[in-house]
N, C-alpha and C positions, 0 to 999 in steps of 0.2 A: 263409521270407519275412523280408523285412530286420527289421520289430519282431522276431517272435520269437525272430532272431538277437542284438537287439541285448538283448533281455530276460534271455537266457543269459547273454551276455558279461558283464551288470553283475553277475548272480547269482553269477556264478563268480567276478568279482574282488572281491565284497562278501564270497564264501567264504573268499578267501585271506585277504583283512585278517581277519576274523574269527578264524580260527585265527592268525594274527600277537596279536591280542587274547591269546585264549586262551591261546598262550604265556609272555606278559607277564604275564598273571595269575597265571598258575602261577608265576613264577619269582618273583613280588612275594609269593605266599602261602610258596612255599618259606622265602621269606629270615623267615617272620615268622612260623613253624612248624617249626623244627628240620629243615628238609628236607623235607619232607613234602607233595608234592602232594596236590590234592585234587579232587572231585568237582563237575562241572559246577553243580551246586545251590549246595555249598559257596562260591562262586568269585562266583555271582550273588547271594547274600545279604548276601556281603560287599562289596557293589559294585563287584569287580572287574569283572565280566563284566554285560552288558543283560542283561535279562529275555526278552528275546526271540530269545533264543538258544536258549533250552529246547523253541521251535516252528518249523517250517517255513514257518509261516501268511506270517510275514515279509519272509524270508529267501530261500526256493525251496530251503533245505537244511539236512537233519538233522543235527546236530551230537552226536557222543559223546566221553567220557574215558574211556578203560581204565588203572586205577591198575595195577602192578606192581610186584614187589618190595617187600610191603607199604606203597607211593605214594610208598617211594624214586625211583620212575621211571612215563613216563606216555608213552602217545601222545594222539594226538584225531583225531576223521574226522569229512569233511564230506561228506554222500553227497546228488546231487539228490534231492529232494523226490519228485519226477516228471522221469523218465530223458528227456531228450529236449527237455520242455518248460519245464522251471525249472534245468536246468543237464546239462550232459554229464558232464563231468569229475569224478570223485571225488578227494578230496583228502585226507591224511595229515602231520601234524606230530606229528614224533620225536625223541628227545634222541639225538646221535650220540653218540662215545664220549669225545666230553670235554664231554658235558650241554649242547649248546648246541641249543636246534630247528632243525629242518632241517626244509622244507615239502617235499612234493613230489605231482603229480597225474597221474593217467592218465584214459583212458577205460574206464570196468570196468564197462559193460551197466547204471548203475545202482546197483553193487552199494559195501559200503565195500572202500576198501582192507587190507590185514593189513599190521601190522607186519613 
């Protein structure tokens, strides 16, 4: 039905900005920590990132940071809340190979994307 279509489509574009955030964040915490990303918590204490990003309640989607290379490097995923109903699309921001994010989404059942 058209609402629930169109309840997706903002979830999913509120998804993308989100992680466009997220990246920001990271990259404003890098400059101001030796490199060093860091953890979704970290990120929202320091007011980079809303509070309510740590819940789906919001949003209609779960949001994670996988640090690597001891937070020399980092992706994020935004995976729907409820498949179907608060978003399709799963989505993945990653630093390419000269650190810059690069978004990108599929449909994955639900599930998050891998790096």
């Amino acid at each position: 039905n058209y609402l629930r279509a169109l309840r997706i489509d903002t979830h999913q574009a509120e998804a993308k900005e989100m992680l466009n955030r997220i990246a920001k964040a990271q990259m404003a915490h890098a400059a101001q920590n030796g490199g060093k990303f860091a953890e979704m918590k970290t990120l929202v204490d320091a007011k980079l990132l809303p509070a309510d990003v740590l819940s789906a309640e919001s949003t209609g989607y779960a949001y994670a940071i996988v640090l690597t290379e001891g937070g020399a490097r980092y992706h994020a995923t935004a995976t729907p809340a409820e498949y179907g109903k608060s978003g399709v699309n799963s989505f993945l921001v990653r630093l390419n190979e000269k650190g810059h994010p690069l978004l990108t989404s599929k449909d994955l059942g639900g599930k998050p994307p891998q790096n």
